[in-house]
MMTF fields as JSON, N, C-alpha, C and O atoms, coordinates in Angstrom:
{
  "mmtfVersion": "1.0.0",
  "mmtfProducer": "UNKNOWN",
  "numBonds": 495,
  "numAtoms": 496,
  "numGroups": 124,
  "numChains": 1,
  "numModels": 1,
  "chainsPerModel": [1],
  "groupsPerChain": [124],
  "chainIdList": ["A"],
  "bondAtomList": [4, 2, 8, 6, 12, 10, 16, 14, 20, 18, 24, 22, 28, 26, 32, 30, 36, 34, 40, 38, 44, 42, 48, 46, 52, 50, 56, 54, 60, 58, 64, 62, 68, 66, 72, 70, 76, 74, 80, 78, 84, 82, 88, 86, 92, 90, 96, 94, 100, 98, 104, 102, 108, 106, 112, 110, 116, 114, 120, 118, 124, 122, 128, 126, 132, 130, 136, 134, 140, 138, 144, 142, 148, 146, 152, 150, 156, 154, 160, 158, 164, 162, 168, 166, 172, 170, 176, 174, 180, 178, 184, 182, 188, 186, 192, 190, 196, 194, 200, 198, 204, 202, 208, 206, 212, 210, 216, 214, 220, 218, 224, 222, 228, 226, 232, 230, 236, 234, 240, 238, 244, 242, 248, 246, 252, 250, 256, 254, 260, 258, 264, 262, 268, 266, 272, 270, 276, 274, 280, 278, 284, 282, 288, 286, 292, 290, 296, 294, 300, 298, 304, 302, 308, 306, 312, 310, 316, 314, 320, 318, 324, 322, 328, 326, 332, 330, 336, 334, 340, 338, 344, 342, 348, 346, 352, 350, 356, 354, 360, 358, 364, 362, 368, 366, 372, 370, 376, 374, 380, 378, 384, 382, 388, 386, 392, 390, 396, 394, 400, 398, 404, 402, 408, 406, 412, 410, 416, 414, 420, 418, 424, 422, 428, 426, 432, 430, 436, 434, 440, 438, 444, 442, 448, 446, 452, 450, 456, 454, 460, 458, 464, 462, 468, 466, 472, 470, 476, 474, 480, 478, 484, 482, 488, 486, 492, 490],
  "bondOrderList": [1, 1, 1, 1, 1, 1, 1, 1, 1, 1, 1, 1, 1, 1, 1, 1, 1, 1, 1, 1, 1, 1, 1, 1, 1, 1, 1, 1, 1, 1, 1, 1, 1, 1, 1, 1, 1, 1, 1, 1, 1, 1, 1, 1, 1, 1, 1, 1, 1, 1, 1, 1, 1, 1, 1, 1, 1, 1, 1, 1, 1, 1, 1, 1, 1, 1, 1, 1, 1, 1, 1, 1, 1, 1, 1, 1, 1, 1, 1, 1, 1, 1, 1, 1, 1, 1, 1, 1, 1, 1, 1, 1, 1, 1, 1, 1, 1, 1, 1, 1, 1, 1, 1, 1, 1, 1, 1, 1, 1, 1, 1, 1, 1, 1, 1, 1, 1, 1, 1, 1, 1, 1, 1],
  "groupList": [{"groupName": "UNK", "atomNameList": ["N", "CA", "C", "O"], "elementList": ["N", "C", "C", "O"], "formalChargeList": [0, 0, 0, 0], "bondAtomList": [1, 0, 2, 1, 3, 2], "bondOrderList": [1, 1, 2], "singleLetterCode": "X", "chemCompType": "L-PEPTIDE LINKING"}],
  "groupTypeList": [0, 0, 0, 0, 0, 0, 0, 0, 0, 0, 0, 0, 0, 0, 0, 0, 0, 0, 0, 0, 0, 0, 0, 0, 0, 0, 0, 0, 0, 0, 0, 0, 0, 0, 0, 0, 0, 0, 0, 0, 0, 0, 0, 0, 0, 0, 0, 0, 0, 0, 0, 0, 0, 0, 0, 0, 0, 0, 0, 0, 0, 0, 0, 0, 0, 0, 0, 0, 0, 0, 0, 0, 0, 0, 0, 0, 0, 0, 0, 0, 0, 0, 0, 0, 0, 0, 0, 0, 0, 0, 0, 0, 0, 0, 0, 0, 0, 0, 0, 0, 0, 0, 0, 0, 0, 0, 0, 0, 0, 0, 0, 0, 0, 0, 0, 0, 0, 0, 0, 0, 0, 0, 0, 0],
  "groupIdList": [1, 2, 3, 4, 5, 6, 7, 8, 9, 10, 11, 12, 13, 14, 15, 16, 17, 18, 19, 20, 21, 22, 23, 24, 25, 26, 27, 28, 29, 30, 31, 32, 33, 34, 35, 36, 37, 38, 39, 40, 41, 42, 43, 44, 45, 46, 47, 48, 49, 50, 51, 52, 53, 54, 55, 56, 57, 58, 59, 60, 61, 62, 63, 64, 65, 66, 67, 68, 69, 70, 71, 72, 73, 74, 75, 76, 77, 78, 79, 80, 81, 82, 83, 84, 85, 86, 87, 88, 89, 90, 91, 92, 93, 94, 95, 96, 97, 98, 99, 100, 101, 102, 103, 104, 105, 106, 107, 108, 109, 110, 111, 112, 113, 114, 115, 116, 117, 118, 119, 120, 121, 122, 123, 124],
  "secStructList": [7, 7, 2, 2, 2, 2, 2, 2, 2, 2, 6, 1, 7, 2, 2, 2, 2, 2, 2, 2, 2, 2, 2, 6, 1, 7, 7, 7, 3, 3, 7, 1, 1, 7, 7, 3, 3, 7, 7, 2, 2, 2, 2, 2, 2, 2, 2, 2, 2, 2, 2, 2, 2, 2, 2, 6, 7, 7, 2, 2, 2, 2, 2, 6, 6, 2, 2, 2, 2, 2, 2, 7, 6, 6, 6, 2, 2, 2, 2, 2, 2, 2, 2, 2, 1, 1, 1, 6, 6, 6, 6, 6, 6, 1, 6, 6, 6, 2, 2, 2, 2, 2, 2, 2, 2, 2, 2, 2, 2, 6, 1, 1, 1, 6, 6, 1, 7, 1, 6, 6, 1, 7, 7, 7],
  "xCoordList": [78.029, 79.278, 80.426, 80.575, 81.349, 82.657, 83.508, 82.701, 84.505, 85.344, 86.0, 85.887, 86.755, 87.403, 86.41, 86.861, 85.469, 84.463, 84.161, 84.237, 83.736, 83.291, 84.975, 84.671, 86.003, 87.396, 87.476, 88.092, 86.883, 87.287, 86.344, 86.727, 84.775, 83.75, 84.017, 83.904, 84.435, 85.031, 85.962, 86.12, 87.0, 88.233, 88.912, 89.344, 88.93, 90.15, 90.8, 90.246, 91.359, 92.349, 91.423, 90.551, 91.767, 90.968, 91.721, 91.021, 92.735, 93.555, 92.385, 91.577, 92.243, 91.109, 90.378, 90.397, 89.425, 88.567, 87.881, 86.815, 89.37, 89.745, 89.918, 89.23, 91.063, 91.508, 89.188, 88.755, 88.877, 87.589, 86.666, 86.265, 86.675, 86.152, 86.647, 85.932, 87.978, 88.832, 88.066, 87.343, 88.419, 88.054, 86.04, 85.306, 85.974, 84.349, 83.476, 82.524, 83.936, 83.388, 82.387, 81.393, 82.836, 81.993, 81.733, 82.704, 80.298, 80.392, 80.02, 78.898, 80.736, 80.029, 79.713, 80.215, 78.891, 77.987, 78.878, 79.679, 78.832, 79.58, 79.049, 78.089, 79.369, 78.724, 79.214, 79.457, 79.197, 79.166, 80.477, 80.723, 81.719, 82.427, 83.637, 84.843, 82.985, 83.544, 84.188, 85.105, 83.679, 83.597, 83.014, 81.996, 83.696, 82.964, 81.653, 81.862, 80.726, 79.57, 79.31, 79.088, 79.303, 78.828, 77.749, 77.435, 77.128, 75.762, 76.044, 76.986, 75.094, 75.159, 75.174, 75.424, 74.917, 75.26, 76.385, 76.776, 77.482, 78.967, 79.733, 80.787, 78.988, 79.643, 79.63, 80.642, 78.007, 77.762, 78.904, 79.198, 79.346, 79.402, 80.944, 81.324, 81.773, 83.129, 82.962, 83.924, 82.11, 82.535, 81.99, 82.165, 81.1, 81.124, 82.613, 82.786, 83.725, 84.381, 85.721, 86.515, 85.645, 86.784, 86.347, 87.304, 85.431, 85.108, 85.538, 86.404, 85.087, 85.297, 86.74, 87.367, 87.483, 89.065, 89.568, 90.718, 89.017, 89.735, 89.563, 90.458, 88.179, 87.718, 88.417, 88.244, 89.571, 90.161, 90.0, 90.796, 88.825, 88.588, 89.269, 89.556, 89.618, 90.171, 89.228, 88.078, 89.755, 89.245, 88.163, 86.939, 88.888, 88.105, 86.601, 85.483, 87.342, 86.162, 85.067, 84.003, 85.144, 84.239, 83.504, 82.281, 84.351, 83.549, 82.831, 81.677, 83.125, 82.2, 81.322, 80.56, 81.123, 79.372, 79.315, 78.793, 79.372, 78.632, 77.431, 76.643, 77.155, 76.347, 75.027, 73.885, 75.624, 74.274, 74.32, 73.123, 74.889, 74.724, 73.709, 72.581, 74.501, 73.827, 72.236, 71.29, 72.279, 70.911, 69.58, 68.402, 70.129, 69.44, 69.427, 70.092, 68.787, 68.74, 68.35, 68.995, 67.446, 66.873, 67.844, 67.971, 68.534, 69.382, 71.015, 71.493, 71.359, 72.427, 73.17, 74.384, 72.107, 72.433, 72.529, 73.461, 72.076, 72.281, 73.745, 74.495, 73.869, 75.11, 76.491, 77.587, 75.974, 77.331, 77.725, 78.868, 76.91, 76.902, 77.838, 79.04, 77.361, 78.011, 79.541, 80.336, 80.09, 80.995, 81.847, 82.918, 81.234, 82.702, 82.801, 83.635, 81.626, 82.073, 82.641, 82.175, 83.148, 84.43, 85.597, 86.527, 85.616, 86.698, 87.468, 88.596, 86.483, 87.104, 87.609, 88.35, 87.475, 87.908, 88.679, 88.7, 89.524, 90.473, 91.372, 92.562, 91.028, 92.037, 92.078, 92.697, 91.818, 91.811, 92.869, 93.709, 92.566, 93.797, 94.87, 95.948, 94.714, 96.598, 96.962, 98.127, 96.416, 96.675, 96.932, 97.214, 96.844, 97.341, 98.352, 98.887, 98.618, 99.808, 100.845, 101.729, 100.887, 101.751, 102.092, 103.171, 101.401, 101.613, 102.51, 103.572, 102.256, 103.051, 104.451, 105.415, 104.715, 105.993, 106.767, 107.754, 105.965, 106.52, 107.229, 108.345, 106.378, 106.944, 108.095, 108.981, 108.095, 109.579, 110.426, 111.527, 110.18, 111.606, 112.226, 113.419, 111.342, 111.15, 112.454, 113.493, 111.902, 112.65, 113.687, 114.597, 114.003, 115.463, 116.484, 117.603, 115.742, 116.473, 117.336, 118.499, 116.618, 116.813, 118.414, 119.318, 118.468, 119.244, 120.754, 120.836, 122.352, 123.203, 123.175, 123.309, 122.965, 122.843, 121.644, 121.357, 121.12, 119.694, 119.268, 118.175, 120.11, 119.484, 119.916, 119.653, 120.78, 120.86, 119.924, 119.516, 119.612, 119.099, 119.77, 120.794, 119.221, 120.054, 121.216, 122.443, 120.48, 121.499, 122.512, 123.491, 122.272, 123.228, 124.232, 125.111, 124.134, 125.137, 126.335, 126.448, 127.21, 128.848, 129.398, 129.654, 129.476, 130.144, 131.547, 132.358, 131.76, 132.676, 133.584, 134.522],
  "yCoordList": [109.537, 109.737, 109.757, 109.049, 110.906, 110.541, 109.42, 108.861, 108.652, 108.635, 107.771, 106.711, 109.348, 109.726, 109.237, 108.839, 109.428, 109.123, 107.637, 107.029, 107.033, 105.764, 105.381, 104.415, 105.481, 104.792, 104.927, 104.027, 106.016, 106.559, 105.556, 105.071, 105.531, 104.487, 103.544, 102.896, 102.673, 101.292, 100.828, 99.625, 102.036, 101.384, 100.615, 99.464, 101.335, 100.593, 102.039, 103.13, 101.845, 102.795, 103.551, 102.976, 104.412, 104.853, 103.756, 103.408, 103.495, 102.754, 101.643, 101.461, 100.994, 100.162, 99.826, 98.861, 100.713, 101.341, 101.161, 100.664, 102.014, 102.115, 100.38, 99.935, 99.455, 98.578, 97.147, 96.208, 97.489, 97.007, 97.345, 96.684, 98.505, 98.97, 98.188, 97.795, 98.208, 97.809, 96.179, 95.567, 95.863, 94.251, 93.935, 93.003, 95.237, 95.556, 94.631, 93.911, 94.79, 94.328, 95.429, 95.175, 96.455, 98.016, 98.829, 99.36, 99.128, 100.222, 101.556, 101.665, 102.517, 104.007, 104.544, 104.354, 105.319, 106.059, 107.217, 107.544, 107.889, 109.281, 110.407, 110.437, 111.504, 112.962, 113.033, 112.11, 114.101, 114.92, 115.477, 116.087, 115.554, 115.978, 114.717, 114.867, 113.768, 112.263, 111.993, 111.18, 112.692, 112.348, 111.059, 110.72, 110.327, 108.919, 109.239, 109.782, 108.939, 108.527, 107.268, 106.343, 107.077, 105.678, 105.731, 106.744, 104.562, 104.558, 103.715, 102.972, 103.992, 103.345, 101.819, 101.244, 101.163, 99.857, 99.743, 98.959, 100.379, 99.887, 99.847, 99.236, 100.67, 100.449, 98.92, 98.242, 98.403, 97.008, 95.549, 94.426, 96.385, 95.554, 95.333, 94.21, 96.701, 96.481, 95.663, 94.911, 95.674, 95.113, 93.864, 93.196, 93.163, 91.86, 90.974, 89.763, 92.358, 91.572, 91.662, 90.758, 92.585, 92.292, 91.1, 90.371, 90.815, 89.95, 88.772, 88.094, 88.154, 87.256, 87.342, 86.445, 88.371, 88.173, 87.845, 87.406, 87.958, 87.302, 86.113, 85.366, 85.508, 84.083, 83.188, 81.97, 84.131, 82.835, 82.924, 82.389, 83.697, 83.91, 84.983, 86.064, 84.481, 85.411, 86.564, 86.628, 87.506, 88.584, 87.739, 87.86, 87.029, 86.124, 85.143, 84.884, 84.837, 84.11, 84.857, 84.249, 85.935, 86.782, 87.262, 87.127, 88.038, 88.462, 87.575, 87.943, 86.049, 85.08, 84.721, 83.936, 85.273, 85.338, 86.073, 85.696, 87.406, 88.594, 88.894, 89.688, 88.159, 88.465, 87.529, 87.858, 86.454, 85.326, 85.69, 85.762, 85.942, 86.553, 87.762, 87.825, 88.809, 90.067, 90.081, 90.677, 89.128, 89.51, 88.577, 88.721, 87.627, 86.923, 86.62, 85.591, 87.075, 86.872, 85.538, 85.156, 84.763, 83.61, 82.454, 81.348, 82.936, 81.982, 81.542, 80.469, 82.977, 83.614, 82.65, 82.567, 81.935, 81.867, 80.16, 79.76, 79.208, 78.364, 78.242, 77.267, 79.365, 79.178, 79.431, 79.025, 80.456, 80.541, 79.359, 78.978, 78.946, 77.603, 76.842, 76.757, 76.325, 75.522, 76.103, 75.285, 77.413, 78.135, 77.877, 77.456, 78.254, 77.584, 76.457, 76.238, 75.408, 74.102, 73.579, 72.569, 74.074, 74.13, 74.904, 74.722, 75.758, 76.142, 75.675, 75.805, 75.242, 73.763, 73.094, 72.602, 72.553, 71.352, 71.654, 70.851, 72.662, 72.824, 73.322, 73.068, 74.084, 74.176, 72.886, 72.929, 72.165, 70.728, 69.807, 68.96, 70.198, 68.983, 70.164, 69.842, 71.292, 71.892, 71.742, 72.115, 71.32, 70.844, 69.47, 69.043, 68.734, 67.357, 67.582, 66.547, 68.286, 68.455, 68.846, 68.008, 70.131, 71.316, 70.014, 70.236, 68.679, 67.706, 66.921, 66.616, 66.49, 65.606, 66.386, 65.621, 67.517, 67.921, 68.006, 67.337, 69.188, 68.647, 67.402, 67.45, 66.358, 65.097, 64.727, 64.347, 64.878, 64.871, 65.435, 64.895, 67.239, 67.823, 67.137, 67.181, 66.59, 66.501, 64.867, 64.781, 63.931, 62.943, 63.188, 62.436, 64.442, 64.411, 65.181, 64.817, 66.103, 66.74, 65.804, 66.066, 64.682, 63.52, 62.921, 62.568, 62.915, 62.466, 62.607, 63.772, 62.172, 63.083, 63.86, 64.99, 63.687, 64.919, 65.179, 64.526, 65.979, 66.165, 66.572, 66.794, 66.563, 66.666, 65.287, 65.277, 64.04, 62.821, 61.872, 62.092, 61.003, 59.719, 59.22, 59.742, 58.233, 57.691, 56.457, 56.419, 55.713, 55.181, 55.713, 55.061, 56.829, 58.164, 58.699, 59.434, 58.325, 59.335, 58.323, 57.104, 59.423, 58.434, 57.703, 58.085, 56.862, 55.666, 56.397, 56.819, 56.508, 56.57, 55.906, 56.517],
  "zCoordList": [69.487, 70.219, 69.216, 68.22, 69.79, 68.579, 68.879, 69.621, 68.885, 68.281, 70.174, 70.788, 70.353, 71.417, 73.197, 74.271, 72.897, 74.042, 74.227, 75.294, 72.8, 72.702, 73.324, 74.024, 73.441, 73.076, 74.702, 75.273, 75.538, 76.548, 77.816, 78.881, 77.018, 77.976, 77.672, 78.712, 76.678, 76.406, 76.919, 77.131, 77.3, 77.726, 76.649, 76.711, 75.789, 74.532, 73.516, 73.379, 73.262, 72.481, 70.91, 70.259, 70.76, 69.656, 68.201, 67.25, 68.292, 67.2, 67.519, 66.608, 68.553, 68.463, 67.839, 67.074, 68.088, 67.621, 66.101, 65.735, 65.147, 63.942, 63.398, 62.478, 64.229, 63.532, 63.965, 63.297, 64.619, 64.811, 63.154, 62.196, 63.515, 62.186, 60.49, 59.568, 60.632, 59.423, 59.681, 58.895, 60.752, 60.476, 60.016, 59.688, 60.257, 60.385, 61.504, 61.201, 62.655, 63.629, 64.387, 65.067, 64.129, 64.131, 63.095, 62.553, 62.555, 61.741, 62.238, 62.732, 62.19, 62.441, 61.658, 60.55, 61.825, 60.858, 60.575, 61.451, 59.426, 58.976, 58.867, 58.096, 59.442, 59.507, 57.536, 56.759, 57.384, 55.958, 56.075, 55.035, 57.134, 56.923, 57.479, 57.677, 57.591, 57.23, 58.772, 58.891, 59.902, 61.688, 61.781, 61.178, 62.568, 63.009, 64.149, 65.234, 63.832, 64.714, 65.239, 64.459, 66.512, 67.186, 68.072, 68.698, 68.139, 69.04, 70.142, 70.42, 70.64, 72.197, 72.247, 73.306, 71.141, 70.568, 70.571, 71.435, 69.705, 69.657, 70.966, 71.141, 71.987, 73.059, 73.541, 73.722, 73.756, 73.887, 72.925, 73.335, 71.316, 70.498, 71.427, 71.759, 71.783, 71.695, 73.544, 73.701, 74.701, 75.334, 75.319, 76.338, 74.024, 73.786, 73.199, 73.066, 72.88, 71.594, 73.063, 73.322, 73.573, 74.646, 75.652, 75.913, 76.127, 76.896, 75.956, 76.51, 74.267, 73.987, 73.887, 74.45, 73.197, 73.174, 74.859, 74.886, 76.038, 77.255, 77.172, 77.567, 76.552, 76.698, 75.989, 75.949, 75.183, 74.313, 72.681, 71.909, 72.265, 70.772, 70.085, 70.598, 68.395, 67.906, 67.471, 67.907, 66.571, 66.353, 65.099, 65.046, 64.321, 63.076, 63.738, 63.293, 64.984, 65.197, 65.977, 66.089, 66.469, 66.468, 65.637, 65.615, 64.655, 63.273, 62.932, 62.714, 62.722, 62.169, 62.615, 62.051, 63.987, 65.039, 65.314, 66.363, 65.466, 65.803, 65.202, 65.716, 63.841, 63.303, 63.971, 64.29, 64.011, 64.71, 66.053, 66.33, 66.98, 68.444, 68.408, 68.898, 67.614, 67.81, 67.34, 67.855, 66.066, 65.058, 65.614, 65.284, 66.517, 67.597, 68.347, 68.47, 69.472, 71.017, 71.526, 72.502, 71.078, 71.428, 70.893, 71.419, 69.694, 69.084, 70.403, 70.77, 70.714, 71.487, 72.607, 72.795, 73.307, 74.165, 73.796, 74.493, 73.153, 72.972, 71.748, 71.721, 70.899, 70.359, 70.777, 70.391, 71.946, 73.078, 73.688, 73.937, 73.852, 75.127, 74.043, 74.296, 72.927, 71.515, 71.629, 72.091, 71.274, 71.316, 71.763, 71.325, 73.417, 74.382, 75.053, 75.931, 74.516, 74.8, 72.644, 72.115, 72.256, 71.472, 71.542, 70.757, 72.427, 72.475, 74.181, 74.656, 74.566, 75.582, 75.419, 76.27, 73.859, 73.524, 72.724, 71.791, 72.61, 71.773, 72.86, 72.67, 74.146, 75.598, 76.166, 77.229, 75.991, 76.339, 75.401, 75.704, 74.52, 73.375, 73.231, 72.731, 73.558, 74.017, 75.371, 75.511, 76.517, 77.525, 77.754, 78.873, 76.711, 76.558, 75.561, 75.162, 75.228, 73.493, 74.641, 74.819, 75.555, 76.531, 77.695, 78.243, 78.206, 79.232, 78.475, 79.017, 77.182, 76.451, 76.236, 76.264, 76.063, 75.749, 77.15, 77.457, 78.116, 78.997, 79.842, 80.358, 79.856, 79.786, 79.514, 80.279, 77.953, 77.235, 77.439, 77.554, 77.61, 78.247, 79.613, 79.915, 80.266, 81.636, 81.673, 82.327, 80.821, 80.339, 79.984, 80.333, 79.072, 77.96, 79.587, 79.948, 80.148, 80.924, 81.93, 82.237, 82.402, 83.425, 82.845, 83.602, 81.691, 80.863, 80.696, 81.086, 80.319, 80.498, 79.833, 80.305, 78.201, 77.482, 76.609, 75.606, 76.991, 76.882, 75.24, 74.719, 74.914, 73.22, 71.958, 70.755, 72.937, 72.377, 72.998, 74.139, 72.446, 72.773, 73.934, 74.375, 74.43, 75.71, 74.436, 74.521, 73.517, 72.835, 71.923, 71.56, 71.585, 70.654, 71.464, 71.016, 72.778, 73.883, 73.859, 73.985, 73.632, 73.873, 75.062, 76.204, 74.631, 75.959, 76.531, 75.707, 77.727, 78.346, 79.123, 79.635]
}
């Protein structure tokens, strides 16, 4: 498939595509007159990498398992499981970091002037 088709059944942009490649999360194969070729694999690869970019993962932390996902099936499913019970636990300690601030705005706002201390604020 060229290029334009793979970009079109994927549902992602041909720049996509390209910047996937750059990160080498896809390789296509090259005709002789230097046309991108893709297989019916990269289709699979790019809607593994959009599904993980909704789940929360970067593009880095993909690249850094695609290789153990893809190159093993039996491995796959127990290192997914590993995966996103860490990346639970990292939506979990920013949901206690995002409660704690809130808090505080929530406190300073209560306040007369919300960017002094209650003992820094001028007596009247």
């Amino acid at each position: 498939m060229r290029i334009g088709e793979v970009a079109a059944r994927a549902g992602v942009s041909v720049d996509a595509l390209r910047f996937y490649e750059e990160k080498q999360l896809i390789q296509p194969l090259r005709t002789a007159n230097g046309y991108r070729l893709y297989t019916e694999q990269t289709l699979q690869l790019v809607g593994y990498i959009k599904l993980a970019q909704q789940l929360g993962f970067s593009l880095a932390e993909i690249g850094e398992n695609l290789p153990l996902l893809w190159d093993n099936e039996a491995l796959s499913k127990d290192l997914l499981a590993q995966l996103f019970a860490e990346k639970i636990a990292v939506i979990d300690a920013r949901i206690q970091q995002m409660n704690a601030l809130r808090g505080l705005l929530a406190e300073r706002a209560a306040q007369v002037c919300p960017l002094l201390d209650e003992a820094d604020s001028p007596r009247t």
